[in-house]
C-alpha positions as CSV (number, residue, x, y, z in Angstrom):
1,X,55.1,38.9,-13.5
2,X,56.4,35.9,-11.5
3,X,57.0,36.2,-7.8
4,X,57.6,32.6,-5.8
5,X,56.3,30.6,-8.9
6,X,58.3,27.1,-8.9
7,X,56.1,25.3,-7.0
8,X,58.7,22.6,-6.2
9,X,60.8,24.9,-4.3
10,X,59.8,25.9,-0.5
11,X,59.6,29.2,0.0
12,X,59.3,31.7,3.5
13,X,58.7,35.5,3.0
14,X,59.5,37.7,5.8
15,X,56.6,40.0,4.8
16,X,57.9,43.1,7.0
17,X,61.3,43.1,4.4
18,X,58.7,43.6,2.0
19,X,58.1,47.1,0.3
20,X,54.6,48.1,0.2
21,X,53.8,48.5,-3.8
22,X,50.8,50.3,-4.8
23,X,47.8,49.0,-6.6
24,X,45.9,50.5,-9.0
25,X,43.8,52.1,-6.4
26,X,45.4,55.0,-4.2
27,X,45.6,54.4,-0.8
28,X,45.3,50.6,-1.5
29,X,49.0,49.0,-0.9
30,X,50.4,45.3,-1.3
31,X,53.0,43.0,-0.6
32,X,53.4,40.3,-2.9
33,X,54.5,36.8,-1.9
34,X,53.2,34.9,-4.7
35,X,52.4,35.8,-8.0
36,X,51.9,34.4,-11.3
37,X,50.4,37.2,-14.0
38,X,49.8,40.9,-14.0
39,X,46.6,42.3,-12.9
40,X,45.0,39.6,-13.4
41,X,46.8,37.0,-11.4
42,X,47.1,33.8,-9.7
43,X,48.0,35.4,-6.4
44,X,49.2,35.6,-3.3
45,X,49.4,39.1,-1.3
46,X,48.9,41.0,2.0
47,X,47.1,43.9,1.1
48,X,46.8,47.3,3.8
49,X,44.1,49.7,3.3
50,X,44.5,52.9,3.8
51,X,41.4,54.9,6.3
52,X,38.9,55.7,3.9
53,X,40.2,53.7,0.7
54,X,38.1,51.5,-1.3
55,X,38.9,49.3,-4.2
56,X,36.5,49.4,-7.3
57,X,33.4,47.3,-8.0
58,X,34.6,43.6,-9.7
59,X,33.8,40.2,-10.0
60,X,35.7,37.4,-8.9
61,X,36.3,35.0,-11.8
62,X,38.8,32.7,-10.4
63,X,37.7,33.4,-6.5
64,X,38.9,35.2,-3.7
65,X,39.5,34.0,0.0
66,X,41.1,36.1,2.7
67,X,41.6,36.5,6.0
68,X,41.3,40.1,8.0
69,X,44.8,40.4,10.2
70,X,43.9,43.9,11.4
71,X,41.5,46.6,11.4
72,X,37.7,46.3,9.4
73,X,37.4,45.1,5.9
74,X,34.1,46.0,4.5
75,X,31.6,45.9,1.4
76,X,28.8,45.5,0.4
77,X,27.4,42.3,2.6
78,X,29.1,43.6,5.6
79,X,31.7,44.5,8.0
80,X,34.6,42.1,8.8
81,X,36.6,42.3,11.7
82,X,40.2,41.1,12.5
83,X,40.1,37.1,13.0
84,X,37.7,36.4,10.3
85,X,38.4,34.3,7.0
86,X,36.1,34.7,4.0
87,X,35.6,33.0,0.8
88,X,34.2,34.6,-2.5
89,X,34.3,31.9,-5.1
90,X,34.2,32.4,-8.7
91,X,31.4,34.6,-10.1
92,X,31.0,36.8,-7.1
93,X,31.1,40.2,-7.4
94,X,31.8,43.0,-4.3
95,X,33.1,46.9,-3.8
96,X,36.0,46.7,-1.0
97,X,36.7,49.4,1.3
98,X,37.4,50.6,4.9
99,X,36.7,53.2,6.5
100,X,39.2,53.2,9.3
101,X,41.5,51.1,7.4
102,X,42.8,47.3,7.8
103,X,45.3,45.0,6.8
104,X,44.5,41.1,4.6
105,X,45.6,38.4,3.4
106,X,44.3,37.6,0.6
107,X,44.8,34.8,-2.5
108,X,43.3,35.0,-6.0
109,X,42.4,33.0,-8.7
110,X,43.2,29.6,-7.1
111,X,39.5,28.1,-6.7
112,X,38.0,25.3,-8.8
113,X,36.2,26.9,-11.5
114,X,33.2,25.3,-10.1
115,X,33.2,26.0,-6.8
116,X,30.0,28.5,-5.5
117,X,30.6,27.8,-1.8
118,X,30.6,31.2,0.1
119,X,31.0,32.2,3.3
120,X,32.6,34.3,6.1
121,X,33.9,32.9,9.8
122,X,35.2,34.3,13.2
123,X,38.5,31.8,13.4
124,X,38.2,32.0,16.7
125,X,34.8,31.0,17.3
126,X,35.7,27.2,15.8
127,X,38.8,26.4,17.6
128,X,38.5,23.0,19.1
129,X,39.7,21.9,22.6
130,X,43.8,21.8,22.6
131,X,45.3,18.8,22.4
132,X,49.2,18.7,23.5
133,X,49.4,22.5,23.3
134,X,47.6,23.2,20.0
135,X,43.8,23.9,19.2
136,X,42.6,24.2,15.7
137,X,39.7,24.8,13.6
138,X,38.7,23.8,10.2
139,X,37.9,26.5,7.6
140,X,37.2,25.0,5.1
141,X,37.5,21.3,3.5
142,X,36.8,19.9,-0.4
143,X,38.4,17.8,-2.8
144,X,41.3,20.2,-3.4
145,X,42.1,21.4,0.3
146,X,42.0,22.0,3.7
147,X,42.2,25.2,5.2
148,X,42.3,25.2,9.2
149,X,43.2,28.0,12.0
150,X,45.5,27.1,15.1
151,X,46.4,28.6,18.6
152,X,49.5,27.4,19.6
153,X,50.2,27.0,23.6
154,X,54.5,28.9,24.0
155,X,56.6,25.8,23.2
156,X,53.5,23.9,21.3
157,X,54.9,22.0,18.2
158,X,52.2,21.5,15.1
159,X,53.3,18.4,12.6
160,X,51.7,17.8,9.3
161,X,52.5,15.3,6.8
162,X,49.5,16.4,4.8
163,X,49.6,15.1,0.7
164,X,49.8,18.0,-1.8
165,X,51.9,20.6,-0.2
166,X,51.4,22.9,2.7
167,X,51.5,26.9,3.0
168,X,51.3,28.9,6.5
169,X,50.8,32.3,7.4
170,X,51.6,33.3,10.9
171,X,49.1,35.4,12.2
172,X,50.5,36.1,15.6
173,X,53.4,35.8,17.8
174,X,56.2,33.3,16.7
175,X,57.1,29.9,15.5
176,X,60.4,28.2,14.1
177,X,60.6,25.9,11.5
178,X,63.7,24.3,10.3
179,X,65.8,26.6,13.0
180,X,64.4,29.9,11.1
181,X,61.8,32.3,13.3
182,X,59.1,33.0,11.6
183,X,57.5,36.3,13.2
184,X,53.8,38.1,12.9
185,X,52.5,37.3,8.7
186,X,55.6,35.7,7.5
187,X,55.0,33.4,5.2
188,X,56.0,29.9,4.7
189,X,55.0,27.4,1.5
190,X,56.5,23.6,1.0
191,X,56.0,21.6,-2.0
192,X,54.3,18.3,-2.1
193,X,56.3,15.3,0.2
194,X,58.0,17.7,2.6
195,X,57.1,17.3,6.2
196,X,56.2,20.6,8.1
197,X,56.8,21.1,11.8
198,X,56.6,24.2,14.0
199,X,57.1,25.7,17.3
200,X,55.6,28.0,18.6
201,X,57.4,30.6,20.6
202,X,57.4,32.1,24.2
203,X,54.4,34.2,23.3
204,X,52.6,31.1,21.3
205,X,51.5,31.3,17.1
206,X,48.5,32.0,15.7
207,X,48.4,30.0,12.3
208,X,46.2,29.4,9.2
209,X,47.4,26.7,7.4
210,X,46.3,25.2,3.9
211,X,47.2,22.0,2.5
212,X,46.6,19.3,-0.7
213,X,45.9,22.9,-3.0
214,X,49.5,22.5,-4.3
215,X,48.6,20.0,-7.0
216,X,46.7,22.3,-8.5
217,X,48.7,25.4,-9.1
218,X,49.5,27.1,-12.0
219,X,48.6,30.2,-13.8
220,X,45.0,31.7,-13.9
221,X,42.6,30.3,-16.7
222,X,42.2,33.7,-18.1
């Protein structure tokens, strides 16, 4: 299966003209934005549990990050709330599931190989002091990328210029890029050399953002 695979083209996803398509587990659902592979698969989805759903026991060979957008997400090593961004690298191992149900976003097998860096973070907690509007936090920073969290003032305009292509997920309210509104998880992804900038709307934008991780995509080493 390929979904949004040319990684030369930019691509935005409205998410909510997405069908939910069900996984392999019952009451575990997904919207696919980007995919490359099957089952196993260089992905990248927003996945909605279900109350009381659970995903089965596996390990993640090619890594995991995600981010909770609504509700609990828990396993194993704990309960994750809405606003916090996680990273399972490769050779970790957990059983998903939530009990009152929750809402991710979530990308697979797109970690170097040798990466053993994990960790789990309230977004919120590492925003900076706002500059012109926009406040940010950085996630996460390594040879490949840089992963960062931003809170948008209403009318706030985030630029970035950043080498080796740039991908967004709007976590709240709304911004505009290129004259298109981009609403609550819609997606946006630009190949490498294209400039992003965004506005954020009358209610402001919450926004992960990753960047440099383009050069590196492909399908999964399976």
């Amino acid at each position: 299966m390929e979904i949004n695979a040319d990684f030369s083209k930019p691509v935005v996803v409205h998410s909510d003209q997405l069908e939910w398509q069900p996984s392999p587990m019952k009451g575990v659902e997904r919207r696919m934005l980007d995919r490359i592979g099957d089952e196993v698969a260089r992905a990248t989805t927003i996945v909605r549990y279900a109350p009381g759903s659970h995903f089965s026991a596996h390990t993640h060979t090619g890594g995991e990050e995600f981010i909770v957008l609504e509700g609990v997400f828990q396993d194993e090593h704990g309960d994750f709330p809405a606003g916090t961004y996680v990273r399972n690298p490769p050779t970790t191992s957990h059983i998903p599931r939530s009990e009152k149900g929750c809402t991710i976003f979530v990308k697979l097998w797109q970690f170097d190989l040798a990466d053993r860096t994990q960790f789990s973070k309230n977004m919120e907690a590492g925003l900076g002091a706002p500059v012109d509007g926009v406040a940010t936090a950085k996630l996460h920073e390594d040879d490949r990328e840089i992963v960062t969290y931003s809170k948008l003032d209403a009318g706030a305009t985030l630029t970035s210029e950043a080498p080796g292509g740039i991908e967004l997920l709007v976590i709240d309210g709304t911004a505009t890029v290129d004259g298109e509104v981009l609403g609550r998880h819609d997606w946006l992804r630009l190949p490498e050399g294209q400039t992003l900038s965004v506005r954020a709307g009358d209610d402001g934008a919450k926004l992960w953002m990753k960047t440099g991780h383009l050069r590196f995509a492909g399908a999964p080493a399976v």
